[in-house]
N, C-alpha and C positions, 0 to 999 in steps of 0.2 A: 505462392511466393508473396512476398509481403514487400512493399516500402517505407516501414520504420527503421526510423534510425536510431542510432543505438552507439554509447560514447561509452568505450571499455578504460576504465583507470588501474591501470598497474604499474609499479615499478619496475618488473621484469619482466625488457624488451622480445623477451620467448616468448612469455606468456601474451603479451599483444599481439606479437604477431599470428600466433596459432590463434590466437579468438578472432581474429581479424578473417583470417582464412577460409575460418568455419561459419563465421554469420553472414560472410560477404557468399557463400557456397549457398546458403540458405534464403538468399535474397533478401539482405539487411542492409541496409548503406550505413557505414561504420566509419567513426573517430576514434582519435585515441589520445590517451594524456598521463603521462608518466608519471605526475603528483596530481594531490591535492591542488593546487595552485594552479597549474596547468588546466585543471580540471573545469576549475571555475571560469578560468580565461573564454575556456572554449564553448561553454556555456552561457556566457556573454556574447560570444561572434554569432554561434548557430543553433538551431534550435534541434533539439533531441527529443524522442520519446518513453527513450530508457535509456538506467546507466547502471554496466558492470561494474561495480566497483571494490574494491581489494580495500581489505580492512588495515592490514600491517603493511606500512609505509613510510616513509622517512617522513619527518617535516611534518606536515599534517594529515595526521591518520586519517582510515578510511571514517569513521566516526565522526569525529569534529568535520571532515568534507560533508558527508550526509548531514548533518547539523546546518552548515553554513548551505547546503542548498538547498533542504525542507523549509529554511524562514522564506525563501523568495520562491519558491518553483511547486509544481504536483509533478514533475515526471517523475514516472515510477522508478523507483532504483531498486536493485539486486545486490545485495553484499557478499563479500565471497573470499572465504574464509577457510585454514587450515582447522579450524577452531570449533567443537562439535558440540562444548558442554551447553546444558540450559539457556546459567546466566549470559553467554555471551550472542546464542541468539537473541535474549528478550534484551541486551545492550542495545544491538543491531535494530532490532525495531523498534524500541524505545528512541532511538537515536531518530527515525524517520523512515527507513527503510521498508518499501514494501513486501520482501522476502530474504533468505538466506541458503545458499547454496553450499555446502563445505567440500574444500579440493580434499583430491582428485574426485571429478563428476564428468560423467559418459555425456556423449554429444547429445543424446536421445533427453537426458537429463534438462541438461541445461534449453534446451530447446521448447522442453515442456515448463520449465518455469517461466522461459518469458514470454510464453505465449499467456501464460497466467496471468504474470503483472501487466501485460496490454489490454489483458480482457477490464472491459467497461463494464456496468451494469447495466441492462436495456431501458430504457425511455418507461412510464408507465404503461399498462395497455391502454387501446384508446377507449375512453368512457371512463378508465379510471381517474383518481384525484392526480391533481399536479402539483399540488400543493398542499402540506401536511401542517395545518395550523394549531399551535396547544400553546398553552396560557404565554409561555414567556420562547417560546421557539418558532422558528417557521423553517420547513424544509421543501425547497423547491424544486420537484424530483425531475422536472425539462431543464432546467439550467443548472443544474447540481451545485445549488446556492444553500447557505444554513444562517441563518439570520439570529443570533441570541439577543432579546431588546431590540435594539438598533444598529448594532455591532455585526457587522457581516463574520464570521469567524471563518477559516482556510481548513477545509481535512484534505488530506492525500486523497488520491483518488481510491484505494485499498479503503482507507477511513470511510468516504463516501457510499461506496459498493456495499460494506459490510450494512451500516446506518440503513442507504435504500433496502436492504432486504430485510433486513428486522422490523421495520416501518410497514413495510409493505404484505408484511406477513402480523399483524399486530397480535395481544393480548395470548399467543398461546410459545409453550415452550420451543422453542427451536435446537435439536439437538449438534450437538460440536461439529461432529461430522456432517450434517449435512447442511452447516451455516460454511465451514472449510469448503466442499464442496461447490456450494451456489457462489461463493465470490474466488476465491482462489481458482477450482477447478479439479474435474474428478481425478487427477493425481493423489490429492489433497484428502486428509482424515482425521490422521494422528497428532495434527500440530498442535496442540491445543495450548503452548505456551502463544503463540498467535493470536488467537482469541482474546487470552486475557490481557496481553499489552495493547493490540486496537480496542477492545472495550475498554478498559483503564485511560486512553487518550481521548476517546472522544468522551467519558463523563468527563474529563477536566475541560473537555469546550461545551459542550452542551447544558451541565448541571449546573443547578446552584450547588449544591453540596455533594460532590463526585463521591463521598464517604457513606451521605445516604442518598443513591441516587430514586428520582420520582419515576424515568423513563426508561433507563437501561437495565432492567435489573436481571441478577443473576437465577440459575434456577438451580441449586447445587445439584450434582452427581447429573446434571441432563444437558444442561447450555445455558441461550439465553433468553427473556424474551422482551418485547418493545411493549411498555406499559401505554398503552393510548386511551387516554378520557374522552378524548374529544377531537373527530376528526372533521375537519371543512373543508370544501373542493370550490375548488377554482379554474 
């Protein structure tokens, strides 16, 4: 059983209440909020760990909500959608979103995704680095800090998780599947438009030149890997 909470957004008071029924059955302490606007309100009073949230919505869509709560927040959100093609998942994660669901999804389903997006990365092991120092970055893998210059820079938690494992695993290939895997969770394989939209967002925080990046770089036809010159422990 678990005690995270967890703030489902839909417009269709069915659809609330049948998720309500089902995560509160699962041991989830659950809110809910019919908009966008709502959404935010309630996320201002109390604090969440995750948010279901519904893409097509009156007022302001589920998108621009995930926008307006990725600039201030890391809880992980789930978007959830009648909507299957590509472009509209790598919207959805482009937008902020730690995963994407598309209705209709079996309880087993949904259940397994958000135990996904609650999953953290573990702490270093102990002896290893805590700290991943390189010329103009600092990643500090006890306090899941990322320092560019002197600029603290914000990744989702999703962002972070993926970042720690590439880091952690330095200088050799890392294949799709089993990078989906180590941060998503062995559900997880095929997503590989996932991949390239969290890589694509953290070179635009971490690179100088996300175009030619020095640290993230791709490996075609296999995955990715963490280029590391130079590691210091702390």
């Amino acid at each position: 059983m678990s005690t995270a909470r967890i703030l489902v957004v839909d417009d269709d008071p069915q659809i609330r209440r049948i998720m309500r029924m089902t995560l509160v059955a699962q041991g989830y302490a659950v809110g809910d909020a019919r908009s966008g606007e709502e959404a935010l309100e309630k996320l201002n009073e109390e604090k969440y760990d995750l948010i279901l949230l519904d893409v097509n919505m009156p007022g302001s869509g589920g998108l621009e909500t995930c926008r307006w709560i990725r600039s201030t927040s890391d809880v992980a959100i789930i978007m959830l959608t009648v909507r299957n093609a590509e472009k509209d998942k790598v919207a959805a994660l482009d937008a902020g979103a730690d995963d994407y669901i598309t209705k209709p999804f079996s309880t087993p389903e949904l259940m397994a995704r958000i135990r996904a997006a609650l999953r953290r990365a573990p702490l270093s092991a102990e002896g290893g680095p805590q700290i991943i120092a390189l010329e103009d970055v600092e990643i500090n893998l006890a306090t899941r800090r990322v320092t560019v210059g002197q600029r603290e820079v914000r990744l989702t938690p999703k962002e972070f998780d993926l970042l720690h494992y590439l880091v952690t695993h330095p200088n050799i290939p890392i294949p799709h599947a089993r990078l989906l895997q180590a941060v998503w969770g062995p559900d997880y394989g095929n997503e590989v438009e996932y991949l390239r939209t969290f890589v694509n967002q953290l070179r635009k925080k971490i690179e100088k030149d996300p175009s030619r990046p020095r640290y993230l770089l791709t490996e075609p036809w296999v995955g990715y890997r963490f280029h590391l010159p130079e590691l210091m422990k702390s």
